[in-house]
C-alpha positions as CSV (number, residue, x, y, z in Angstrom):
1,X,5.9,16.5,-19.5
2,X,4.4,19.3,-17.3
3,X,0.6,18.6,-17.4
4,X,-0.6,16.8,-13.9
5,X,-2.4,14.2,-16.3
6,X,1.3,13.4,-18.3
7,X,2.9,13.1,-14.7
8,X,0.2,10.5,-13.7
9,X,0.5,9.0,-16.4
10,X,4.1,9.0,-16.2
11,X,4.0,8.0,-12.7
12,X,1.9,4.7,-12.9
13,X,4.0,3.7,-16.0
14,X,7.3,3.8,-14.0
15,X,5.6,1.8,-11.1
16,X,5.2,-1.1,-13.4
17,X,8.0,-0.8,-15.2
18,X,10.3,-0.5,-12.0
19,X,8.2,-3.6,-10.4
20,X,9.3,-5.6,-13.4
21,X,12.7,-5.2,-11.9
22,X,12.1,-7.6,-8.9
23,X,11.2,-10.6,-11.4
24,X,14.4,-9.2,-13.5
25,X,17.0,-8.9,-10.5
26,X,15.4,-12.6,-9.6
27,X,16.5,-14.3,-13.2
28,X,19.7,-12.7,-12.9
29,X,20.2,-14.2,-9.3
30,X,19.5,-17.9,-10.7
31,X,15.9,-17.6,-9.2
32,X,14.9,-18.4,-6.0
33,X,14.8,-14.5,-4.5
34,X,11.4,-14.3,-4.6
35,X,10.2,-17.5,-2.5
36,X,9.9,-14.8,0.0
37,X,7.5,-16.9,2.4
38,X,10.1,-19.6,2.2
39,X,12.4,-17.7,2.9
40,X,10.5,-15.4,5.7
41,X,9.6,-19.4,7.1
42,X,13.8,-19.6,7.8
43,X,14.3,-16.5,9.0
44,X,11.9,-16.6,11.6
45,X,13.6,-20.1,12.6
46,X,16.7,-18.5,12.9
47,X,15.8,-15.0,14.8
48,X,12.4,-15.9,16.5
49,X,11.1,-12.8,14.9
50,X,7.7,-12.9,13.5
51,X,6.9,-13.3,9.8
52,X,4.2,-10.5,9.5
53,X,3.8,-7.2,7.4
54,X,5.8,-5.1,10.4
55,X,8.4,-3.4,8.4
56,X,10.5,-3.7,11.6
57,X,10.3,-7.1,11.3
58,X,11.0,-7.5,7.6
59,X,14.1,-5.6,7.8
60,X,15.2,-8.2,10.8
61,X,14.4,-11.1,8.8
62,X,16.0,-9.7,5.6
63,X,19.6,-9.3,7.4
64,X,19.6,-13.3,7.6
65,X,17.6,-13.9,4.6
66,X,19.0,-11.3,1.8
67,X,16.7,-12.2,-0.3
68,X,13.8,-10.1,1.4
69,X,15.6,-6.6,0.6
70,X,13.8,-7.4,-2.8
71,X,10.7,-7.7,-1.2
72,X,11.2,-4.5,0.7
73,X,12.2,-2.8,-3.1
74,X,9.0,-4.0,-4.7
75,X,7.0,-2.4,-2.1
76,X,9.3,0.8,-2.3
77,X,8.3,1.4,-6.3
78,X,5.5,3.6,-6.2
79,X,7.5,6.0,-3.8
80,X,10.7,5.3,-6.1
81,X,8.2,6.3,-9.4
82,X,6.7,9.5,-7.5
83,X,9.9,11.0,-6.1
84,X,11.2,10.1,-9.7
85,X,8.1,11.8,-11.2
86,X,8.6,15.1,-8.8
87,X,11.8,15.6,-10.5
88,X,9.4,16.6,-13.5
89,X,7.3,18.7,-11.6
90,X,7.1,22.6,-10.6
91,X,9.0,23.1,-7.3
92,X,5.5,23.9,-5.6
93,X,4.6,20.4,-5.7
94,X,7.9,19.0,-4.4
95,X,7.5,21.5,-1.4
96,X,4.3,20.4,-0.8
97,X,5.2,17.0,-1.1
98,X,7.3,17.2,1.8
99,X,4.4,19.2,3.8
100,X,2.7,16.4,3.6
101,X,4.4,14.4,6.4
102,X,3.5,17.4,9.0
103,X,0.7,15.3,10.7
104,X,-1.2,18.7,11.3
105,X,-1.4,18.4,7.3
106,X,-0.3,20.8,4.2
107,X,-2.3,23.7,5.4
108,X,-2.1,23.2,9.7
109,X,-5.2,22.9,11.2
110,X,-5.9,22.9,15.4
111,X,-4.4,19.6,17.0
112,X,-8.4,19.2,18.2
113,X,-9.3,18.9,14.8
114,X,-6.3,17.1,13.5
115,X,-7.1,14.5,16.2
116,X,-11.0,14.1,15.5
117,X,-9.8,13.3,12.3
118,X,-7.6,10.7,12.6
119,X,-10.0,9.3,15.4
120,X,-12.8,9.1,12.4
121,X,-10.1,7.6,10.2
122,X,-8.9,4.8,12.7
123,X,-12.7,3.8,13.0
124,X,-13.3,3.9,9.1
125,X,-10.7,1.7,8.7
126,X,-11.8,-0.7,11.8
127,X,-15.1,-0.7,10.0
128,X,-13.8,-1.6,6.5
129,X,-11.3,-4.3,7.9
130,X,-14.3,-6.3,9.4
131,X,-16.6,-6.1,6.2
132,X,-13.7,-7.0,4.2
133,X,-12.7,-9.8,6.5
134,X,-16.6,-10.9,6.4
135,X,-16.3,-10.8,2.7
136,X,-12.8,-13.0,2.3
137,X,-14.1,-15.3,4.7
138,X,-16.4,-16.4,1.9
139,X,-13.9,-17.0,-0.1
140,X,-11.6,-19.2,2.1
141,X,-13.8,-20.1,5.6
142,X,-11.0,-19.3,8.4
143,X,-8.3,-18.1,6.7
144,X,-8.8,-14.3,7.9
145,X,-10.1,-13.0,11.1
146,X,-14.1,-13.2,11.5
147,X,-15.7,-9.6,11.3
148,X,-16.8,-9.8,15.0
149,X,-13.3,-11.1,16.5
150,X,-12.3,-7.7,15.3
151,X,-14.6,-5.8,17.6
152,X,-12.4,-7.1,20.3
153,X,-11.2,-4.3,22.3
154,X,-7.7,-5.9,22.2
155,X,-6.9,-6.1,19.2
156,X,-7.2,-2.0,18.4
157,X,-3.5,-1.5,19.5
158,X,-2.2,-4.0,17.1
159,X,-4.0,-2.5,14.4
160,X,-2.8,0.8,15.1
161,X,0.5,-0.4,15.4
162,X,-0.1,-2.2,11.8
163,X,-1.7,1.7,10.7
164,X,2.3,3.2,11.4
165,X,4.4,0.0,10.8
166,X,3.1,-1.7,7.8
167,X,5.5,-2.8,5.1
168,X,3.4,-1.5,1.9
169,X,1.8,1.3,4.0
170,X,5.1,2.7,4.7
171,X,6.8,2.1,1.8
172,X,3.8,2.7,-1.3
173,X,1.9,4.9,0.4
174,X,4.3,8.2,-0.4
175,X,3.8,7.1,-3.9
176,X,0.0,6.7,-4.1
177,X,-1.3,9.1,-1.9
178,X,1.6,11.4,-1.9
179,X,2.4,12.1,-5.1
180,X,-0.2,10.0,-7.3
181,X,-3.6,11.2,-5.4
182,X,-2.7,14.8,-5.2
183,X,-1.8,14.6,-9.3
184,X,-5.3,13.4,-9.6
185,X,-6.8,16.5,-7.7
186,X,-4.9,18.6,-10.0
187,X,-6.4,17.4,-12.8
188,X,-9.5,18.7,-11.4
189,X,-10.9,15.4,-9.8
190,X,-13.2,16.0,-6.4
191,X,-10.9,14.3,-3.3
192,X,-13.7,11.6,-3.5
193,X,-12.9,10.8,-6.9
194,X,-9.3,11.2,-6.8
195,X,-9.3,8.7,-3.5
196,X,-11.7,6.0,-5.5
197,X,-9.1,6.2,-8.6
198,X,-5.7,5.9,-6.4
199,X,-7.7,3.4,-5.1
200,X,-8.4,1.4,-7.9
201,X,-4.6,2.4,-9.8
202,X,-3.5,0.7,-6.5
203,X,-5.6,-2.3,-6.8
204,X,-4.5,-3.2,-10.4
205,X,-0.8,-2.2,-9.5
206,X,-1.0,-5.5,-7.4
207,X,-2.2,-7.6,-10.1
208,X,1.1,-8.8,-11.2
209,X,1.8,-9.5,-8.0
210,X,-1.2,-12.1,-7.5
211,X,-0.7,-13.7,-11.5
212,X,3.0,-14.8,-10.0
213,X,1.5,-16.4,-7.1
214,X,-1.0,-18.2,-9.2
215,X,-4.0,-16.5,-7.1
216,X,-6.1,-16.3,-10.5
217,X,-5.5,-20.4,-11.2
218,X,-5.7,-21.4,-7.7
219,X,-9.3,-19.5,-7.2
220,X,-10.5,-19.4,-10.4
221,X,-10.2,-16.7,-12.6
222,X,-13.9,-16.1,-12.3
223,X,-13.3,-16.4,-8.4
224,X,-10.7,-14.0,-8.4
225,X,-12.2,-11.7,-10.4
226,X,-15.2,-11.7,-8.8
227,X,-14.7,-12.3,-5.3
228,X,-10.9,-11.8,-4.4
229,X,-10.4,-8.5,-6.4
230,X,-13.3,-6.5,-5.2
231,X,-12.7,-7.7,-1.8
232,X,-9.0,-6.7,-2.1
233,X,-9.7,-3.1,-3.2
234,X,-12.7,-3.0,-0.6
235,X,-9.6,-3.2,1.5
236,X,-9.6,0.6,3.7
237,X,-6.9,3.5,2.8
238,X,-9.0,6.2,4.1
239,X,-7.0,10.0,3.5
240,X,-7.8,13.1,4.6
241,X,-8.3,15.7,1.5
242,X,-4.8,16.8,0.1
243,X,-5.3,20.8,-0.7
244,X,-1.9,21.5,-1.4
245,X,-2.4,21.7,-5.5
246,X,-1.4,23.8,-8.1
């Protein structure tokens, strides 16, 4: 197991596998660990804290409603599957693993540069949220923020808060983009390519997720395959390029 395309491989077949544990740990409970808005709903009763996707807050509302540490575990799998993954892999990976949370990146670049580029980032990701929040609108009329609500002034500190505090940002994204997306550059994919397939791994990864909550039934599986899905992986994860390969 020592070619970057076995460790992908290897990789996305442990984050299902290790996701199948939350339905698993659920059954041996006696079920109802994974109503996790019912049981976000009583939390926030009790604390007054916010049911959003603030980690913060999830780890608040999970020390009255236990149940939500499974919630927090799904969303830690892919991290869980790449750090078990890096175990496989030559020691110049796992070093450059860990380079990649110096915010400078793997190879430093000027603070000048570092911050142009996370400026274009922020506003890539502005711009996707309000074409993909145009695009679920169609699906359910009101249920997400219209496209030009976003270009409220306001709201750009909340999102950058949600950009460093987001449940599956923080816990999947070591995973994906960490150890999944630089596997793919290995192979010998361009950084665009690698990005669109990490991408799409990602959106498939969550397809379990939506089967249990019945999204395909309640839309319509042509809906939801149509509609839902591409708007979903339409949603923005926008990385700079990883150059720390072997």
């Amino acid at each position: 197991m020592t070619t970057p395309l076995a460790r992908f491989g290897l990789f996305f077949l442990l984050s299902i596998l290790l996701l199948a544990l939350v339905p698993l740990i659920d059954l041996a409970a006696g079920g109802g660990l994974m109503d996790f808005a019912g049981q976000a709903r009583r939390a926030s009763e009790v604390t007054g804290v916010a049911w959003t996707s603030n980690l913060v807050n999830i780890v608040r509302l999970a020390w009255v409603e236990p149940g939500l540490w499974l919630l927090i575990l799904g969303s830690a799998v892919p991290t869980i599957a790449g750090l078990l993954v890096l175990m496989l892999a030559p020691s110049r990976d796992r070093r450059c693993f860990v380079a990649r949370f110096n915010p400078l990146g793997v190879n430093p670049v000027p603070v000048s540069r570092a911050l142009l580029t996370y400026a274009l980032v922020f506003g890539v990701m502005v711009s996707g949220l309000i074409a993909v929040s145009v695009l679920r609108n169609t699906l359910t009329p009101g249920a997400y923020p219209a496209g030009p609500a976003l270009l409220n002034l306001s709201i750009l500190p909340v999102l950058a808060s949600a950009a460093f505090l987001d449940q599956g940002a923080l816990l999947e994204e070591a995973g994906w983009r960490g150890v999944g997306q630089p596997l793919l550059l290995n192979i010998g994919l361009s950084p665009l390519a690698a990005a669109i397939g990490i991408g799409l791994v990602w959106g498939l990864w969550h397809v379990p997720r939506d089967i249990f909550a019945d999204l395909p039934a309640s839309l319509g599986v042509v809906t939801y395959l149509t509609r839902y899905l591409p708007a979903f992986l339409l949603g923005p994860s926008p990385h700079p390029s990883l150059p720390c390969i072997s």
